[in-house]
N, C-alpha and C positions, 0 to 999 in steps of 0.2 A: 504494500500500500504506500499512496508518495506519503510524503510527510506533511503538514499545515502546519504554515503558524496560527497561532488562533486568540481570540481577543477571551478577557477574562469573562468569566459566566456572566452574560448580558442580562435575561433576565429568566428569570426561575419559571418552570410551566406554577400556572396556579394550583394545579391539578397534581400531579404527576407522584407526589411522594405519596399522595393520601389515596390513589387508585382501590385498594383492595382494603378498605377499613369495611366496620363490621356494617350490616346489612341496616341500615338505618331505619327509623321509628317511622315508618307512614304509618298516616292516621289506620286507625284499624276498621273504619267503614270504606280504607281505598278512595280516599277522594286523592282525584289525580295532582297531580306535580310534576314538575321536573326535577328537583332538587333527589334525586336519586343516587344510589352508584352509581347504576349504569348510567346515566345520564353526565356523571361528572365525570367517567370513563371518554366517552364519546366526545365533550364539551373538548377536554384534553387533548383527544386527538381530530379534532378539529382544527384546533389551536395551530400546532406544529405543523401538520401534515401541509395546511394551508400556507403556512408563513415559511414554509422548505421550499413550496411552489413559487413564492413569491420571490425571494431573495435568488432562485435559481435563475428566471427568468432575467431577475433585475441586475446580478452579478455575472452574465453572459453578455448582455446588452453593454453594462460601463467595461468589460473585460476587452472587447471588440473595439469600443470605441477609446481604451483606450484611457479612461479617465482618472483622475486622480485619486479617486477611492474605490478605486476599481478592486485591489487587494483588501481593502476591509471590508468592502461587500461579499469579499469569499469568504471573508474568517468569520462575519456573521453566518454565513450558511452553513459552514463547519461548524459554527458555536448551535445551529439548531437544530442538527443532526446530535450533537453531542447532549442538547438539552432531553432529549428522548430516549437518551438510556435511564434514568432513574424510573421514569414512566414503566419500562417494559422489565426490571427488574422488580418492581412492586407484585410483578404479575406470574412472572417467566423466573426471579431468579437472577441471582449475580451472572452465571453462566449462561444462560440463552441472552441476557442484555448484552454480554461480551459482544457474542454471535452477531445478534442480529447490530448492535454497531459497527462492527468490521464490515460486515454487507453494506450496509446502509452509509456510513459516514463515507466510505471507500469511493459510493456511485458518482459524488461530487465532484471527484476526479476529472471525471468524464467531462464534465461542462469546459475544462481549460484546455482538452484534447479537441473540440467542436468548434472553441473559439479560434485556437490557432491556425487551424484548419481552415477556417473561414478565410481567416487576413492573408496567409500564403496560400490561397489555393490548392491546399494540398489534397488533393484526393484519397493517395493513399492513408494519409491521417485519421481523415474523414471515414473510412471506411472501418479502419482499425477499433476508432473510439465507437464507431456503431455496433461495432461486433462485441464491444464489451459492455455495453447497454444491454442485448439480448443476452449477453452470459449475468449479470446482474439480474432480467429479467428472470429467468431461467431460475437463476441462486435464491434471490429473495420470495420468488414464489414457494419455491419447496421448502422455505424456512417456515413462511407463514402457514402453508398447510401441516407440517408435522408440529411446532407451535399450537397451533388452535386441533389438533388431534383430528384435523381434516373440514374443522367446522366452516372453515374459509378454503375449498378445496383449491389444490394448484391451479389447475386452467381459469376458474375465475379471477384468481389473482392475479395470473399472470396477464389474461385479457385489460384487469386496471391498470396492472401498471404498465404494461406496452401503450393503452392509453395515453398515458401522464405522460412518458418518456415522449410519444408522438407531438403529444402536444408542448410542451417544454420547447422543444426543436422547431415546431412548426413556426412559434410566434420568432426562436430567434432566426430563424431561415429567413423568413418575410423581412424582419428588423434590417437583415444585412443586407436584399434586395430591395428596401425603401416603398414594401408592400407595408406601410404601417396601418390602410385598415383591417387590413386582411392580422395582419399580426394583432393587434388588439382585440380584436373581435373573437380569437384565438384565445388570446389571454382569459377573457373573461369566461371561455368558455371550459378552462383548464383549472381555472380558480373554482369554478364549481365541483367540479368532478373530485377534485380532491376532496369532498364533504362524503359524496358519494363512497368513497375510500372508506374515510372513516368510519362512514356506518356500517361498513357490511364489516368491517376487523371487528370493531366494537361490540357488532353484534354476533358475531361469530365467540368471543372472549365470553360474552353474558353467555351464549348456549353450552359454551366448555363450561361452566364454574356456576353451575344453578347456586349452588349454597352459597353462594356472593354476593349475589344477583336475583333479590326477588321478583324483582320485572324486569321490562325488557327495555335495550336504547333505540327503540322503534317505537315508543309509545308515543301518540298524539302529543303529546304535552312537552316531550324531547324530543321530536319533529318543530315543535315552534321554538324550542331554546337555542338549536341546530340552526335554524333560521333564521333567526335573530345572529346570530352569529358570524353566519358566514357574509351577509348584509354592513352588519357594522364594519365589517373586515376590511370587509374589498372596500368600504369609503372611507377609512384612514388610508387604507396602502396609497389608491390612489391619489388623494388629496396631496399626501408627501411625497410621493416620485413625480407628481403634477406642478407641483412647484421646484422642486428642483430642477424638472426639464424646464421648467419657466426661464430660470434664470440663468441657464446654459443655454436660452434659444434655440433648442435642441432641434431639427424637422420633425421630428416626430411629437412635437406639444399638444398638436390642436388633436393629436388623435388621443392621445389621453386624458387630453378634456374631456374628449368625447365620450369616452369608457364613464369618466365619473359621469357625464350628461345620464347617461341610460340608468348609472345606481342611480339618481335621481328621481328620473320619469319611475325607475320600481316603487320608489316611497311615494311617489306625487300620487299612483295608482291606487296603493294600499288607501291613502288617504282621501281618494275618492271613493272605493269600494263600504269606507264606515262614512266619511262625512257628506258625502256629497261634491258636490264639483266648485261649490263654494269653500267650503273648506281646505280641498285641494287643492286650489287659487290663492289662497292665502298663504299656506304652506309655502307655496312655490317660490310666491314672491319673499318671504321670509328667510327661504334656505337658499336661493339663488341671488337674491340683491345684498344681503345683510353679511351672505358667508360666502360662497363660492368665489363672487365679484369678490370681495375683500380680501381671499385670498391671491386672486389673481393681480389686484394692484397693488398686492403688496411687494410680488415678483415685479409688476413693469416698476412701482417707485425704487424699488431696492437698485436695478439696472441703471435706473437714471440720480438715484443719489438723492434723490427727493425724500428728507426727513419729512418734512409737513406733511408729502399724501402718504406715508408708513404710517405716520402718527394716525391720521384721519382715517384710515384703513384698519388700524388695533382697534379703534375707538368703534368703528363699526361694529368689528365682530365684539367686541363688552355689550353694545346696545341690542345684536343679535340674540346674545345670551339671555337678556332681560324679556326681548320681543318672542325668541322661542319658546323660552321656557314659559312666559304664561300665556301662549298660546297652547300648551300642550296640558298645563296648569288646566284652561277653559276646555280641554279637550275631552280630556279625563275624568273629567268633572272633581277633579284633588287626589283622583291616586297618586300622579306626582306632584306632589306642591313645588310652585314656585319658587321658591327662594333654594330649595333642592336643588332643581332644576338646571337653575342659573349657575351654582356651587359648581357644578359637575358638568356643566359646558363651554365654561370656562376652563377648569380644567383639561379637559380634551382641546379645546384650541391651545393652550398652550403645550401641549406634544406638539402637535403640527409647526406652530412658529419654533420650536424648538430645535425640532429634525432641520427646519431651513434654515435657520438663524446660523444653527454649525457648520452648516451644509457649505454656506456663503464664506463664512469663515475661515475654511478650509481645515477644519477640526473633523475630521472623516470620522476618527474612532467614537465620539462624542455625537455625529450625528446617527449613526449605526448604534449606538444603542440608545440613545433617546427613536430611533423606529422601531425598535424591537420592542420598548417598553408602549411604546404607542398602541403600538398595533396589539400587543396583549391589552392594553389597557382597556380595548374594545371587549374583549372575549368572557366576562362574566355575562355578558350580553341577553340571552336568554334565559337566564333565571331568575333575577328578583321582578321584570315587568311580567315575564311570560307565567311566573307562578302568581303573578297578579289576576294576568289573564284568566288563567284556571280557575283561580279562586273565584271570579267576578261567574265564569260560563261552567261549570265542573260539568254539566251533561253535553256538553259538546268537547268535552277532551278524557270521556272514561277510556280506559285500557282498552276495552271490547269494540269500543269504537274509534273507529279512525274518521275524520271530517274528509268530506268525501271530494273536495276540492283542495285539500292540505299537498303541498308541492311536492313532486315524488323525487327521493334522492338517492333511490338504490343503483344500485353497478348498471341495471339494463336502464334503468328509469330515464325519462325525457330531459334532456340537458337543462330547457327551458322551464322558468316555473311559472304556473298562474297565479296574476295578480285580478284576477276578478272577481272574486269572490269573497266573503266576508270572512272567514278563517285566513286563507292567505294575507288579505288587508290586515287584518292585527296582526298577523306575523310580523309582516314589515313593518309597522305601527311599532311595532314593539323594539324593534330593532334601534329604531331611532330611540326609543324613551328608555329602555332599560340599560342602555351603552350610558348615559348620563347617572341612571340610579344607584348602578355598579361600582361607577367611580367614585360617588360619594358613601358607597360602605366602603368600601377598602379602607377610604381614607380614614373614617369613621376607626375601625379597625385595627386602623396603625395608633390611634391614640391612646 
């Protein structure tokens, strides 16, 4: 295996040490929840699996091009591959976490074998590091199936991940040919699948280990914490590779916009689907004039050195905070109050100006783990609105029942999800309100 350098543990999974703790207290008449094992199992590997896909993509792209953190974007990808052994030792064991890190940290290799290849033309490189994708393909399947005692059989895993690997490749093939809708379009559709990923391991772990696992990470209720999740994700990631391409005038900016435009239109949807098309109008104008614009002049003033529209841009997203949050405050009718609200959307913008701030600075290792912390700081995401959820609807999220428009994310299931429907709408509803509610227990937490 080559050797990495690697930056110090960036940030801890939330999850990962506490995987296999004792079968916790649901109420004994089974009103549903997410707040499960399996649920915190899954939430877990949500987390990583998603943020491996993302850092892959994104440490291919500056590796190519080139840039000047281009090596700490690999030693983040390394540090999140390394951040998943404690996870699968809770489960597996000192010894299958050896294992499956050797497989698994090792695959990363591959992306600097792809890139080179790319910048010299090399074919026969290209060929070489393809052929060690299917022997990893190959490797890590039959680890996952004798692991879960067959419950994730080889050929279906190996179908995901030849997946992943396809898509990985495809957005940076497109990247280096200046196909960048085609590659983003890629992206977004690669970011999803990896959810896909983790429910079917997830759920394969829950079928190995009944006594761990009194239900299951496919119930209705860890379908929308799942969803929440992987929503708030992909609009931190975005947000913060959007503005750094901002301020490197990158060609490929407006199609990153673009990717964040569609997370968008999914919440504007959600928020039609409960409120109405009024509501969704205000939304829009709220999330897009108060925050996105704000972010985006904060890249043109920073390029032009213009303090006063930086200042007039921060001061936006503060008035954002206040205007979101009791809009969501009037939404909810006070499951989140206001002044919560405001606490912990501020907070979340400051990740984001954080990540650019260093970014500009030229503090690579500093802006790479304020993303890594960012982007986790999304991922309690569907648990305290989504068990809100539950609480408010329990006969539309029993065990026995699955809601019949709730977006499908298994390994065959439709890439695409529906946002038309009133379950799907509070998915993403939620996504946006419990990414804020999360960050104010943590913080809560730490005191």
């Amino acid at each position: 295996m080559k050797k990495k350098k690697t930056l110090n543990k960036i940030v801890a999974p939330a999850l990962a040490l506490g995987l296999l703790v004792p079968v916790n207290a649901q109420a004994a008449d089974h009103t549903p929840t997410a707040s499960t094992p399996a649920g915190d199992l899954r939430a877990t590997l949500d987390q990583l699996l998603s943020e491996h896909y993302v850092l892959a993509v994104t440490s291919m792209m500056k590796g190519y091009d080139e840039a000047a953190d281009a090596e700490v974007a690999d030693q983040a990808l390394d540090q999140n591959a390394l951040d998943m052994t404690p996870a699968i030792a809770s489960i597996y064991g000192e010894e299958g976490a050896a294992q499956f890190e050797e497989i698994f940290r090792g695959h990363n290799d591959y992306s600097a074998d792809f890139v080179e290849a790319a910048k010299s033309d090399n074919q026969e490189l290209r060929m070489e590091a393809e052929a060690e994708v299917d022997e990893f393909v190959e490797e890590f399947s039959t680890f996952l199936d004798a692991a879960t005692e067959g419950n994730l059989p080889k050929d279906a895993a190996a179908d995901a991940l030849e997946l992943h690997e396809d898509q990985v490749l495809s957005v940076f093939d497109n990247y280096v040919e200046g196909d960048y809708e085609e590659a983003y379009m890629t992206f977004r559709e690669g970011y999803k699948h990896m959810f896909n990923i983790s429910k079917a391991l997830s759920g394969a772990i829950v079928t190995q280990m009944p006594d761990k696992f009194t239900t299951g990470a496919d119930t209705p209720a860890v379908e929308l914490r799942s969803t929440l999740n992987s929503l708030a994700g992909e609009h931190f990631a975005l947000a913060a590779i959007g503005m750094q391409k901002g301020y490197d005038q990158a060609e490929d900016y407006d199609y990153v916009t673009w990717a964040e435009d569609q997370n968008t239109l999914d919440f504007k949807a959600a928020i039609a689907s409960v409120y109405g098309d009024e509501g969704a109008a205000q939304f829009e104008k709220v999330w897009n004039s108060d925050h996105i614009t704000a972010q985006g002049d904060i890249v043109a003033a920073t390029l032009e050195g213009d303090e006063a529209m930086i200042e007039d841009a921060r001061m936006r997203l503060d008035q954002f905070a206040v205007d979101f949050s009791t809009f969501l405050d009037a939404a909810t009718e006070g499951n989140l109050p206001q002044a919560a609200g405001e606490e912990a959307i501020k907070q979340h913008e400051a990740l984001v100006l954080d990540t650019f701030d260093q970014y500009v600075a030229g503090d690579a290792e500093a802006a790479w783990m304020s993303f890594r912390e960012g982007y986790a700081f999304m991922f309690g995401v569907g648990e305290t609105l989504g068990n809100a959820i539950v609480t408010q609807m329990p006969d539309k999220f029993e065990e026995t029942m699955m809601p019949e428009e709730m977006p499908e994310t298994g390994l065959g299931g439709a890439q695409e999800q529906s946002m038309n429907t009133l379950y799907a709408g509070l998915a993403v509803l939620g996504g946006i309100l419990l990414a804020f509610v999360t960050l104010r227990k943590r913080k809560v937490s730490e005191q």
